[in-house]
C-alpha positions as CSV (number, residue, x, y, z in Angstrom):
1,X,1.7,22.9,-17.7
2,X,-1.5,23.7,-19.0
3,X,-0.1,23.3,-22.8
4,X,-0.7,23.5,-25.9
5,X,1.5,19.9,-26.5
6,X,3.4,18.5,-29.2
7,X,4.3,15.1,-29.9
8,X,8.2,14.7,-30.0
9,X,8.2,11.0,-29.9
10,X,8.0,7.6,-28.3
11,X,10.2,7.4,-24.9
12,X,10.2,3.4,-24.6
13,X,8.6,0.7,-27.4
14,X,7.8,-3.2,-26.2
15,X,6.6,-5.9,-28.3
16,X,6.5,-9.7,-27.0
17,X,10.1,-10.0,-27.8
18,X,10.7,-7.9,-25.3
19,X,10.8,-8.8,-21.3
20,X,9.3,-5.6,-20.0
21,X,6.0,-4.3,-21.3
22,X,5.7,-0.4,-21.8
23,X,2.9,0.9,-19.3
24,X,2.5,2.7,-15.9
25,X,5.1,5.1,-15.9
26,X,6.2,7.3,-13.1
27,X,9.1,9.8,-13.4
28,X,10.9,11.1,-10.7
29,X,14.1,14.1,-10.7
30,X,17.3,12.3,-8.1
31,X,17.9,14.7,-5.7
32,X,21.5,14.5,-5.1
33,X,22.5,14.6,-8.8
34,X,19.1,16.3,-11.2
35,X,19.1,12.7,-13.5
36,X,15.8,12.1,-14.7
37,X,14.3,8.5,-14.3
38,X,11.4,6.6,-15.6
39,X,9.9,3.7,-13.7
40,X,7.7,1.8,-15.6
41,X,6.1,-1.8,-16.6
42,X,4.2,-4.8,-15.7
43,X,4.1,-8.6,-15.1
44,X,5.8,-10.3,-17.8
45,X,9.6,-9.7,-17.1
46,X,9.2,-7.4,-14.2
47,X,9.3,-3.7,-13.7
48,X,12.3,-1.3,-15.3
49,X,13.9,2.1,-15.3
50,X,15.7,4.1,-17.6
51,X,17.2,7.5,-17.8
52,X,15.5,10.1,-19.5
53,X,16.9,13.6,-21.3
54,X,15.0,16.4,-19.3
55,X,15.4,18.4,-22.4
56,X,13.4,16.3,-24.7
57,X,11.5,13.7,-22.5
58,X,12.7,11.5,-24.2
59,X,15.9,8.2,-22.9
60,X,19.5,9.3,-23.1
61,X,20.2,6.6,-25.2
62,X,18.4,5.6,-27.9
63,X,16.5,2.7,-27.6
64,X,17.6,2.0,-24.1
65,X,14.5,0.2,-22.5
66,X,16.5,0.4,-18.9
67,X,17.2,-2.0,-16.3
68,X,15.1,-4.6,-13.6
69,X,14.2,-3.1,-10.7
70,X,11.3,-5.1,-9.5
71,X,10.1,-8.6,-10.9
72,X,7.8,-11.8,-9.2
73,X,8.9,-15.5,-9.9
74,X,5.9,-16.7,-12.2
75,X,4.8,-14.1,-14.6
76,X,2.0,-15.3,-15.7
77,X,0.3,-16.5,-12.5
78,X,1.8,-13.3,-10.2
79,X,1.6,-10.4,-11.8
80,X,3.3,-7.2,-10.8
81,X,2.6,-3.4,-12.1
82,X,2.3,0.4,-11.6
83,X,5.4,1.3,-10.5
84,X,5.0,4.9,-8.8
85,X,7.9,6.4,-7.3
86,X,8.3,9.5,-4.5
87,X,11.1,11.0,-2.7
88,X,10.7,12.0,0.9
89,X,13.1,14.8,1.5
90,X,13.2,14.7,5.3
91,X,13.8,10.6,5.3
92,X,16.5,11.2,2.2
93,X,14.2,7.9,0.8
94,X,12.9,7.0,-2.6
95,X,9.6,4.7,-2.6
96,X,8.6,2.1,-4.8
97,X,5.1,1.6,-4.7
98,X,3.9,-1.6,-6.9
99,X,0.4,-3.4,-7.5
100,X,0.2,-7.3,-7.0
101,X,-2.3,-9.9,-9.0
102,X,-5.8,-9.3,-10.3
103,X,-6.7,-6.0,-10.6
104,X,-10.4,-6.8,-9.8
105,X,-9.8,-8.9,-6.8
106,X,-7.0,-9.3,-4.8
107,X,-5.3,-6.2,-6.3
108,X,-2.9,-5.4,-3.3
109,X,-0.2,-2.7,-2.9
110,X,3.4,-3.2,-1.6
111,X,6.3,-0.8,-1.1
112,X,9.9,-0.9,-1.4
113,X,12.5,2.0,-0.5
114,X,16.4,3.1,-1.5
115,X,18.7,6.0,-1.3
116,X,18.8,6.5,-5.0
117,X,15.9,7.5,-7.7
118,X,17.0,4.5,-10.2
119,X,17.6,1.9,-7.4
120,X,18.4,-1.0,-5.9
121,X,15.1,-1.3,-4.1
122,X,14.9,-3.4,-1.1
123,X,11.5,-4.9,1.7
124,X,10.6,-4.3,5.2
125,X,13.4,-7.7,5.6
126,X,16.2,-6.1,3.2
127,X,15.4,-8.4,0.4
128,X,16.1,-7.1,-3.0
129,X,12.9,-6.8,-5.1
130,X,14.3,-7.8,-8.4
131,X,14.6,-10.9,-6.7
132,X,11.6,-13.7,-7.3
133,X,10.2,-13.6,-3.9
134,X,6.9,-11.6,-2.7
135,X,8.1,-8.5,-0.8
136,X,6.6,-6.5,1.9
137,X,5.1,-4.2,3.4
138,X,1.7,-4.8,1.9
139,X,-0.2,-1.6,2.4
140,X,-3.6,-2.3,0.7
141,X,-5.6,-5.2,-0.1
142,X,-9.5,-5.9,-0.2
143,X,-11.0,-5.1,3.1
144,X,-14.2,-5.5,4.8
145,X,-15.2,-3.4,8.1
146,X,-18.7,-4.2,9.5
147,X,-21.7,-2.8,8.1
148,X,-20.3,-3.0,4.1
149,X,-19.9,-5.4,1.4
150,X,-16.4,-4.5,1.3
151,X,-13.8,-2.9,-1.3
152,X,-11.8,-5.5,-3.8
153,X,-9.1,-4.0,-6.1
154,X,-7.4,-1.6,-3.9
155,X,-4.0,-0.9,-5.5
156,X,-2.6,0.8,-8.3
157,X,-1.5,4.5,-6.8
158,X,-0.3,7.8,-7.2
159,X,1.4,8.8,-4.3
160,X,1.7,13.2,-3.5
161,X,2.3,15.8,-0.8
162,X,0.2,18.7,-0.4
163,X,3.7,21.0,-0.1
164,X,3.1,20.9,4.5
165,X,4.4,17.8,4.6
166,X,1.0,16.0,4.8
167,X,1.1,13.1,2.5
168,X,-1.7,11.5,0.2
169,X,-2.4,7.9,-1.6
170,X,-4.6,7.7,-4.5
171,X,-6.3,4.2,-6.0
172,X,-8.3,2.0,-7.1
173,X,-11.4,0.9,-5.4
174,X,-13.9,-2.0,-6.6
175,X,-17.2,-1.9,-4.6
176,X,-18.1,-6.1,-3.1
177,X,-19.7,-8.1,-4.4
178,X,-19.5,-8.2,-8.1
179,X,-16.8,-5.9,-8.0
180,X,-17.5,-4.1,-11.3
181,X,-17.8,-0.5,-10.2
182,X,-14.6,1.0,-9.8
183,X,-14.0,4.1,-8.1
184,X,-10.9,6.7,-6.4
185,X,-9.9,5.9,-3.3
186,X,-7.9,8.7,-1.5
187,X,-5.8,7.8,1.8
188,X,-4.0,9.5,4.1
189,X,-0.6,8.3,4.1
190,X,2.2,8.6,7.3
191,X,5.8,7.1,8.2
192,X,6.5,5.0,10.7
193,X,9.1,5.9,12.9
194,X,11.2,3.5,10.9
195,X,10.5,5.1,7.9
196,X,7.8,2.8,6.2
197,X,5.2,4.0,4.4
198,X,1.8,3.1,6.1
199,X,-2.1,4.3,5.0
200,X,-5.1,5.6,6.9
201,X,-7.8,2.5,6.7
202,X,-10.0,4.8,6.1
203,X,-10.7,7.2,2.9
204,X,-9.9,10.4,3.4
205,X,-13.0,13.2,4.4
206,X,-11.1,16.2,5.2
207,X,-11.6,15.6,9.0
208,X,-9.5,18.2,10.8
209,X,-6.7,16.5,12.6
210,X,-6.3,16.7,16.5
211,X,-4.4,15.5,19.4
212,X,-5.1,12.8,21.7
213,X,-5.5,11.3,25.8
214,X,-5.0,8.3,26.4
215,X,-8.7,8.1,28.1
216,X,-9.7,9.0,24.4
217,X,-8.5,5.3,23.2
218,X,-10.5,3.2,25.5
219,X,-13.1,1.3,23.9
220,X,-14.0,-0.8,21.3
221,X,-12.2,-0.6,18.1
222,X,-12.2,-2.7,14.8
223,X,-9.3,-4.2,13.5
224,X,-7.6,-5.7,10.2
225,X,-4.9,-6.9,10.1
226,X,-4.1,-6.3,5.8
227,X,-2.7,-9.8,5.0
228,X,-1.5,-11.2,1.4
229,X,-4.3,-13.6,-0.8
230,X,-4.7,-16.8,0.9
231,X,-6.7,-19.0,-1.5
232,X,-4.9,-20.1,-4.6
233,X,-6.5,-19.1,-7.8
234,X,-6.2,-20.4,-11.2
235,X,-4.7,-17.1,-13.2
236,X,-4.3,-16.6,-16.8
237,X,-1.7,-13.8,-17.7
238,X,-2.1,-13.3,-14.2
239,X,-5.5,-12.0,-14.0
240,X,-8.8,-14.5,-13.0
241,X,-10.6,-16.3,-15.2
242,X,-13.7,-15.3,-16.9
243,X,-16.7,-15.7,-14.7
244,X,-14.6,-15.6,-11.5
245,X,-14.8,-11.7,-10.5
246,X,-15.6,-12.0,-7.0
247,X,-13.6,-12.5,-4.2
248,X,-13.8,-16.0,-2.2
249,X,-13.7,-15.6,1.5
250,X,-10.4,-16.5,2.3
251,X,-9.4,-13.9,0.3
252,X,-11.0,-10.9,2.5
253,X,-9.0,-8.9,5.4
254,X,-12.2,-8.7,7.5
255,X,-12.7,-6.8,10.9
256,X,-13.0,-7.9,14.2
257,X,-14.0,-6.7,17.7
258,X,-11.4,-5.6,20.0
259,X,-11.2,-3.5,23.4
260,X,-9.1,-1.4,25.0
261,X,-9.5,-0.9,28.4
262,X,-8.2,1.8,30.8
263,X,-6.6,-0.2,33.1
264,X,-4.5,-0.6,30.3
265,X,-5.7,-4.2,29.3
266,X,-6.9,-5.4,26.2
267,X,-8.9,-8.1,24.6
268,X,-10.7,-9.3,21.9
269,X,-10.8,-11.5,18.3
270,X,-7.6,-10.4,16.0
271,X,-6.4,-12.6,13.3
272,X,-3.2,-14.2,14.2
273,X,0.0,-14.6,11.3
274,X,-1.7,-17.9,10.0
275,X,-4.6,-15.7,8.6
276,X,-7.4,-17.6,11.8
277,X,-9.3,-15.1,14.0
278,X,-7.8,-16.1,17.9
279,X,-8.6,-14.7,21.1
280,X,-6.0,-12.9,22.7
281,X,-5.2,-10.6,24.9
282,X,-2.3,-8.7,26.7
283,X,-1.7,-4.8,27.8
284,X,-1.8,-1.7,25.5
285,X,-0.1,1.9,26.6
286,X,-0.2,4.9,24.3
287,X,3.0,7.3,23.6
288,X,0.9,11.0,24.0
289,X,3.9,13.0,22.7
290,X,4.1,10.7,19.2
291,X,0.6,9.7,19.2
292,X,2.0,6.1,18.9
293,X,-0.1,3.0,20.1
294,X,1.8,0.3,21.5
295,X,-0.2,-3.4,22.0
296,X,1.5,-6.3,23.9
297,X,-0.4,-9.5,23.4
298,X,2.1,-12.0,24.6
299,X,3.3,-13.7,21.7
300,X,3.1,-10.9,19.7
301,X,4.2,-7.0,19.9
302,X,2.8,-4.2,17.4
303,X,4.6,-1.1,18.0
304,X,4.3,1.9,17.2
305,X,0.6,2.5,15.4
306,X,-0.1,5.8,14.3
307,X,-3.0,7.5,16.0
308,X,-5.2,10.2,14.2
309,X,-8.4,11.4,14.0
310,X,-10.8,10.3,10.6
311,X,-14.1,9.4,9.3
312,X,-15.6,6.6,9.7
313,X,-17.3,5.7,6.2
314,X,-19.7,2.3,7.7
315,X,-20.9,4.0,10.4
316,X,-21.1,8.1,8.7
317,X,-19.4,9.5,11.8
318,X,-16.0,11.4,13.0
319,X,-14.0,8.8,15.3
320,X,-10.7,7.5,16.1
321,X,-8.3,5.8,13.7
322,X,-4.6,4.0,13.8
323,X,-2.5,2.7,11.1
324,X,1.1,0.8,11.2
325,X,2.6,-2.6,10.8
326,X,3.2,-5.9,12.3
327,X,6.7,-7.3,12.5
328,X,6.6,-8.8,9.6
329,X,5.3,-5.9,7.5
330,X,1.5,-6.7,7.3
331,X,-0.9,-3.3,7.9
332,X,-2.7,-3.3,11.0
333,X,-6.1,-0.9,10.5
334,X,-8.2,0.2,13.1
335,X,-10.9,2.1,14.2
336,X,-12.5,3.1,17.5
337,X,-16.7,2.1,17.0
338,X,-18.2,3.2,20.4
């Protein structure tokens, strides 16, 4: 692996007669029967795969620039990139990973899942993703916990195991404001008990992992709920318009306060599905063998939040941290403060 390399050739070639454009590529072996795939592209017509000749690198057939497995309704407004695609052995899943709009702002990161390397691909709601809609789960998108400017830009992964079964999320990060300096971002990443991909909201500091009480979770935490842009911005070739590199406020997932108590209530601010910080409240419990939180706020139920221990970056501490998602397939961060 360490080389010396020789140039055999090019694997796919796109011009602007062509729907796909040839970048991001990500190459994955099938399991069940040793083909060879190559997931590649951005906005314009969507992203592709084609089948590639494990003896020379290079497609099966020549000139074959594969077929759509991913694409968004107005290419140049909504863009859509950097396909990377894993296998989990123990879930017998493939994952799509993909990057949404402005790679400076609103970058976010979605998944999609199937049961073979080359596709179909379908959401957290069974949609196909070579259909025009916006799919789910988001994962990542510009985030703000207290005491931080905040982090635009978060998307465009690479996804890897460490060979235990521990899984790890690599991307993007711009530092808030101006959103110029960009920098690696490395996550833990879990599975739901569903089998949805979900990320620490916190970057990864090596913190050795532990078990929990339920007397450990009562407190305050901070909480995001990761939500898709809200403001409308005026894109060209999907990516903003000069002068326009910071984010506007409605396009921030930003903390707020919330409290777990031990008589197993809780309160506090959390942003509701219209994107508006509400009160609420409701009861919480906490599944000790899993290490699953479980909140019950009336009108809404999130299930199933992975609990583990992490570092918390705004406050330079060790502390408390869940990640999962809503029913609809938002993320749902938090971290315990006290």
């Amino acid at each position: 692996p360490e080389g010396p390399w020789t140039q055999v050739g090019c694997v796919v070639r796109t011009d602007d007669s062509t729907a796909m454009n040839a970048i991001d590529p990500s190459v994955i072996v099938d399991d069940a029967t040793g083909k060879w795939w190559m997931h590649y592209g951005s906005f314009f017509g969507g992203l592709y795969c084609v089948e590639l000749n494990p003896e020379t690198g290079l497609t099966v057939n020549e000139g074959d620039l594969g077929h759509l497995t991913a694409r968004r309704a107005h290419y140049r407004k909504d863009n859509l990139e950097a396909p990377e695609i894993i296998y989990h052995p123990g879930l017998k899943q493939y994952y799509l990973f993909t990057s949404y709009d402005p790679l400076m702002t609103t970058y976010n990161l979605r998944v999609s899942r199937s049961e073979a390397a080359e596709g179909p691909f379908t959401d957290y709601s069974g949609k196909a993703v070579k259909d025009t809609t916006n799919n789910f789960p988001i994962l990542t998108a510009p985030y703000r916990f207290e005491n931080h400017p905040g982090w635009a830009g978060t998307a465009h992964c690479g996804v890897f195991s460490d060979g235990e079964g521990n899984y790890y999320l690599a991307h993007q990060g711009r530092l808030s404001p101006q959103n110029q300096l960009m920098v690696l971002h490395l996550r833990q990443l879990f599975f739901t008990p569903e089998g949805w991909p979900v990320v620490s909201p916190e970057r990864y500091a090596g913190t050795p992992s532990r078990r929990f009480t339920e007397a450990d979770l009562a407190g305050e935490w901070e909480i995001i709920r990761v939500q898709e842009p809200r403001y409308e911005r005026q894109l060209e070739a999907g990516q903003i318009l000069w002068g326009e590199g910071e984010l506007k406020e409605e396009e921030w997932n930003l903390s707020s306060r919330f409290h777990l108590l031990k008589d197993g209530t809780c309160n506090g601010e959390m942003v509701d599905v219209e994107g508006k910080f509400v009160l609420t409240g409701g009861k919480w419990s906490f599944l000790t063998e899993n290490h699953l939180l479980m909140l019950d706020l009336g009108t809404e139920k999130i299930e199933n939040l992975i609990i583990f221990a992490g570092h918390d970056w705004e406050n330079e501490t060790e502390t408390i941290l869940f990640t999962g998602l809503d029913s609809r397939g938002r993320s749902v961060w938090g971290k315990r403060i006290e």
